[in-house]
LODRENGU-812468 format. One line per 2 residues: number of its first residue (from 1); their letters; for each residue x, y, z of C-alpha. Coordinates in steps of 0.1 Angstrom, whole numbers. Example, Ala and Ser with C-alpha at 12.3 -4.5 7.8 and 13.67 -1.06 7.14 Angstrom:
<nodes>
1	as	123,-45,78  137,-11,71 $
</nodes>
This chain:
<nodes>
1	xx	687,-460,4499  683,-488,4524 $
3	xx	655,-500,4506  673,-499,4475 $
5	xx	700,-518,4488  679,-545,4505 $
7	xx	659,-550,4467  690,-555,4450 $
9	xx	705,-581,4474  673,-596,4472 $
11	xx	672,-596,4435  712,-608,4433 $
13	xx	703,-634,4460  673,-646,4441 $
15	xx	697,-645,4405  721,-667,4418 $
17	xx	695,-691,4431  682,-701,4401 $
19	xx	719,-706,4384  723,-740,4377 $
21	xx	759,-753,4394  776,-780,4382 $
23	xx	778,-810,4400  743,-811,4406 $
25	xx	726,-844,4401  690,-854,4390 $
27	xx	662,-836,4404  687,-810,4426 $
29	xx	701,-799,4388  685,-764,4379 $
31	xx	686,-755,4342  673,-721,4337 $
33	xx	653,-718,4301  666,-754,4284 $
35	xx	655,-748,4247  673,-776,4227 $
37	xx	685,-812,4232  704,-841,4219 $
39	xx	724,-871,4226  756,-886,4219 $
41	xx	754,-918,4194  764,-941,4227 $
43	xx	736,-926,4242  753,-917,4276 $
45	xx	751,-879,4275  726,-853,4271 $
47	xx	737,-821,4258  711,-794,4266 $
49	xx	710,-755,4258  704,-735,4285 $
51	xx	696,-703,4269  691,-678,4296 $
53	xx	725,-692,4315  745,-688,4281 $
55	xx	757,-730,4285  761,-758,4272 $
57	xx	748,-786,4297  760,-823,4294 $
59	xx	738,-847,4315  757,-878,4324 $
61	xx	724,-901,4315  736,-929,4342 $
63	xx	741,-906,4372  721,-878,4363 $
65	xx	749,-855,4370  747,-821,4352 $
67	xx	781,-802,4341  786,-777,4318 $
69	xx	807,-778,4289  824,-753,4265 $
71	xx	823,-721,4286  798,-691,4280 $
73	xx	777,-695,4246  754,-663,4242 $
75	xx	722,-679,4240  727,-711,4227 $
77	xx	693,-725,4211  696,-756,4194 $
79	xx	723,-785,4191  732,-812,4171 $
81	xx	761,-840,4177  780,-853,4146 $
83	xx	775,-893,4141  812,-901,4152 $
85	xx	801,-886,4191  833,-862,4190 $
87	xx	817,-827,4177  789,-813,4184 $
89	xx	774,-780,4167  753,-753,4182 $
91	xx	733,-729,4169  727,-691,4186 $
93	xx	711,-659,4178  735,-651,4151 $
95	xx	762,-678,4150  772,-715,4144 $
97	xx	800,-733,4169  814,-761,4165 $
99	xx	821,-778,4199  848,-804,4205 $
101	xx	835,-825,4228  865,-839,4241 $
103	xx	880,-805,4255  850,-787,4257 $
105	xx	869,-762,4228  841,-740,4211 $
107	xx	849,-725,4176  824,-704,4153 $
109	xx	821,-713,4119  820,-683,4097 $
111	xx	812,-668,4064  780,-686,4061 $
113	xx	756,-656,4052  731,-672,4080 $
115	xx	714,-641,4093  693,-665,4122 $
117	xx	707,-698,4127  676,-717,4145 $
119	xx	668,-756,4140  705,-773,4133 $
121	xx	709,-814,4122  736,-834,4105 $
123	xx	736,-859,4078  741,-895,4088 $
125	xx	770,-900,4070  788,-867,4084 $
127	xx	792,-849,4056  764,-818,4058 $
129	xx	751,-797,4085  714,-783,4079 $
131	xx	707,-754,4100  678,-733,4090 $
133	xx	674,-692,4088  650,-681,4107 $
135	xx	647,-647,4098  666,-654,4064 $
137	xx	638,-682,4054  659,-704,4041 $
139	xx	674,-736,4048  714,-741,4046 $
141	xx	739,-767,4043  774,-765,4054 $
143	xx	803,-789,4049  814,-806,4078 $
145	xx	848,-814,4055  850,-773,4050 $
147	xx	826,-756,4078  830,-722,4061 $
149	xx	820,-737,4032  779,-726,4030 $
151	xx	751,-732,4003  712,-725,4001 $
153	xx	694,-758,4001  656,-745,3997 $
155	xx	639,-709,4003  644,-674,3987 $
157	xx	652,-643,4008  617,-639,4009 $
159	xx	589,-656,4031  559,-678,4013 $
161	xx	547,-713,4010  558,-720,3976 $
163	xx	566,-757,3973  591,-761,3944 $
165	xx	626,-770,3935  655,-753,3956 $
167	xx	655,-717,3956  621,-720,3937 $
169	xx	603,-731,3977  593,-712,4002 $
171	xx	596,-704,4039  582,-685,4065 $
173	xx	604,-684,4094  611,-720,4095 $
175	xx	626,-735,4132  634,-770,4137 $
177	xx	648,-795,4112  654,-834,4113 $
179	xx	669,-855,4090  655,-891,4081 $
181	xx	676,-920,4095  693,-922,4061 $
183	xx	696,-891,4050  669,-893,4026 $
185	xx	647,-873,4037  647,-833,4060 $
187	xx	617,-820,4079  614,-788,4083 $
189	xx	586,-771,4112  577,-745,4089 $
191	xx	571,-718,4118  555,-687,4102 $
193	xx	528,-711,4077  523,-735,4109 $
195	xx	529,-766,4088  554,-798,4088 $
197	xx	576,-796,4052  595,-822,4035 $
199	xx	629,-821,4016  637,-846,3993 $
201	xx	674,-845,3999  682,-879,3976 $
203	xx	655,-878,3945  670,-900,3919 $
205	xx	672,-936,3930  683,-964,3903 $
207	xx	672,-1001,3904  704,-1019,3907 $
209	xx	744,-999,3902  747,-965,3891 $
211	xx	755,-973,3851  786,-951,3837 $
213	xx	770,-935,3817  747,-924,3849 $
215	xx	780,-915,3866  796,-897,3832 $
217	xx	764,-874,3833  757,-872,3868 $
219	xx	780,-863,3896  768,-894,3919 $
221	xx	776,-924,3934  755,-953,3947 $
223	xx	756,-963,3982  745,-992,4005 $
225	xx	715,-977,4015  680,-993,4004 $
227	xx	647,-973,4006  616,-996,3993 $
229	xx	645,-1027,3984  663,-1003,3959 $
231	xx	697,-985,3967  698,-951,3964 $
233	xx	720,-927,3941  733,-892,3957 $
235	xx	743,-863,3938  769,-843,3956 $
237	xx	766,-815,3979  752,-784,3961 $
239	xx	745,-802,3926  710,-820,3939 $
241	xx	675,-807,3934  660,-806,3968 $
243	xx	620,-805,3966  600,-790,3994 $
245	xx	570,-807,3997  543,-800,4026 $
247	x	523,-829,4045 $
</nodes>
């Protein structure tokens, strides 16, 4: 009984050891099993996942100070911040938050029909959140305007390879996404067929204006973004054709 006492002091002792504690700075910082990362737009915090201490951990990039933000999140695995620097969104085992950075306020976002929220990134212009299914194989977009507002981007129910239009594609357990610099483009790691895929998230482009008659048949607008010295034209959320493409 002794013995069994002494193991589980030990064990508690050893536990508590490895906890990270706030206030810790640089190399003294613990962080227990950090599995996602990103920073603020001003680039002066780090906002880490620690996944076996259920936080969320903000590095202070100029002191190295480590603090934790947004109470317990139940294995938290990957985070994204929102272009303006005031949200950020993270993804678990089965849910979406939204944090506020400011207070440190976490608030789930539900009714998606995400059954494994994994790899998580945001447009650069703030208005979609791509979070991909890893055990759903597919890859969703939320509105940032409506957050329990959810639609599939690419992938059936199923897992495959199949390159294709929308639904038409194929995944197999896809992880992390990214999102070109514009918003052109989405990479997905394609987990389960160990390959890099592409997601043409803007494929109709126009030399000069959007005409009206473009804008009477299509539901876009063109924007002040250039890829190869031409702007672009966007359909809007849901109404584009998003190719999967591997590399």
């Amino acid at each position: 009984s002794s013995s069994s006492s002494e193991s589980s002091s030990s064990s508690s002792s050893s536990s508590a050891a490895c906890m990270g504690q706030d206030g810790e700075v640089g190399t003294r910082a613990r962080l227990v099993d950090p599995t996602g990362i990103a920073f603020t737009p001003d680039g002066h915090t780090a906002l880490v996942c620690d996944f076996r201490e259920d936080r969320i951990r903000r590095i202070d990039i100029e002191t190295a100070e480590v603090t934790s933000i947004g109470g317990t999140v139940s294995q938290p695995t990957r985070v994204a911040v929102a272009p303006d620097g005031l949200d950020a969104y993270v993804t678990t085992f089965d849910k979406v938050f939204k944090l506020t950075l400011a207070s440190g306020t976490l608030a789930e976002l539900t009714g998606l029909g995400i059954t494994r929220p994994f790899g998580i990134a945001i447009t650069p212009d703030s208005h979609t959140i791509i979070v991909s299914d890893n055990a759903g194989h597919q890859i969703f977009g939320i509105l940032m305007d409506s957050p329990g507002t959810s639609a599939v981007l690419a992938g059936t129910s199923e897992s495959g390879s199949f390159d294709g239009s929308g639904v038409a594609s194929s995944f197999m357990q896809p992880e992390g996404v990214a999102i070109s610099p514009y918003g052109l483009m989405l990479l997905i790691a394609d987990g389960g067929n160990h390959r890099l895929r592409s997601i043409d998230l803007c494929p109709i482009k126009c030399h000069a204006t959007c005409s009206i008659s473009f804008r009477e048949t299509q539901p876009a607008v063109c924007e002040p973004k250039h890829l190869d010295a031409f702007p672009v034209c966007r359909k809007g959320f849901g109404t584009h054709e998003a190719y999967t493409g591997q590399w």
